[in-house]
C-alpha positions as CSV (number, residue, x, y, z in Angstrom):
1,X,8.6,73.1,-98.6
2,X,5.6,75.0,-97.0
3,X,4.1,75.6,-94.2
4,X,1.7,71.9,-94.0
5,X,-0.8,73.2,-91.6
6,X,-1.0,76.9,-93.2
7,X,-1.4,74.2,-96.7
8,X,-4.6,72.8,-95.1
9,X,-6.2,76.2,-94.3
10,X,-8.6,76.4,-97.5
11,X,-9.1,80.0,-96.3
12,X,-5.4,80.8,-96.5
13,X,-5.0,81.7,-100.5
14,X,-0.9,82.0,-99.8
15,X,0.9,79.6,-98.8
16,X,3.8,80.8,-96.5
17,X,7.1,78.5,-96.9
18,X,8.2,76.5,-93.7
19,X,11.1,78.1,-92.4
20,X,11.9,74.6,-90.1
21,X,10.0,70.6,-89.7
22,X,8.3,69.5,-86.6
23,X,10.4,67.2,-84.6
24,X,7.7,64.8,-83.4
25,X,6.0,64.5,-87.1
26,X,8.2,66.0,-89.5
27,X,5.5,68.1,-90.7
28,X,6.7,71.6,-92.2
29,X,6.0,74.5,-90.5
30,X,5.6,78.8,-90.8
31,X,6.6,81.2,-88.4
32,X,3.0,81.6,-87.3
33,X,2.9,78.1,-86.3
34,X,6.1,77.4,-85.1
35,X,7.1,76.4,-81.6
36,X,10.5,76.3,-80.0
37,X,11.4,74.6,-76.7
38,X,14.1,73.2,-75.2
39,X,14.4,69.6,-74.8
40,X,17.1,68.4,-72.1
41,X,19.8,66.2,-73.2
42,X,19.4,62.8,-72.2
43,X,21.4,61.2,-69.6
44,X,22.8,65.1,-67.9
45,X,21.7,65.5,-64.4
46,X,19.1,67.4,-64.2
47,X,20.4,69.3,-61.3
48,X,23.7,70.1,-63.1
49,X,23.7,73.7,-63.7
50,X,26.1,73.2,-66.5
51,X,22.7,70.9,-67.9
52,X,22.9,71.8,-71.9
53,X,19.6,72.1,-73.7
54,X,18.7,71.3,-77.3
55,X,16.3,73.4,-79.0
56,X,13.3,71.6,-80.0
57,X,11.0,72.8,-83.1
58,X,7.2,71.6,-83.2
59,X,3.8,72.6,-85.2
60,X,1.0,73.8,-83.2
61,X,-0.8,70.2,-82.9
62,X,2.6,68.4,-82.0
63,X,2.9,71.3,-79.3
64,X,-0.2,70.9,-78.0
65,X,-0.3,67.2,-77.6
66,X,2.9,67.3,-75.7
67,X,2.1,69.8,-73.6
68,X,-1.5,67.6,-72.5
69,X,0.8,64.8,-72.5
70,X,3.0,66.3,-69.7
71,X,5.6,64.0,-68.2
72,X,4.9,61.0,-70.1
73,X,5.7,62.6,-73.2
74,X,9.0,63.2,-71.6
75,X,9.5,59.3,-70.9
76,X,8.3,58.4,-74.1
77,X,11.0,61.0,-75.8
78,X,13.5,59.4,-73.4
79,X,13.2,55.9,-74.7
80,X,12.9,56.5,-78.4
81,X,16.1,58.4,-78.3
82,X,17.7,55.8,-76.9
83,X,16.4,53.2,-79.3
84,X,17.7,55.4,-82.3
85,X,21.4,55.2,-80.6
């Protein structure tokens, strides 16, 4: 698989191969536009300080709406994790 946004690029003549998929569109995705953040585990206290994290991969665009997103996207990832259970 390669990178999909690196794919779009017509001025990108090499097309780098994705070295992990976005977790919000599946997407696959370089180095250069790769973003990893952790993502707490639903249902731990927050306050715990034993709290685990999962890592969380995501393309730039995926990133980016989350971020502008803010806390919503948080309660939107909450509930769709749940309904996959």
């Amino acid at each position: 698989m390669n990178c999909f946004d690196c794919a779009t690029d017509a001025l990108r003549p090499v097309q780098p191969v994705a070295v992990a998929a976005c977790a919000r569109c599946g997407a696959g995705i370089c180095r250069t536009h790769l973003h990893v953040s952790s993502d707490p585990l639903p249902g731990v206290p927050s306050s715990s300080a034993l709290a685990p994290e999962a890592r969380r991969l995501t393309c730039d665009v995926c990133y980016t709406a989350e971020r502008a997103a803010g806390p919503a996207h948080k309660q939107y990832a909450a509930r769709t994790s749940d309904s996959r259970s």
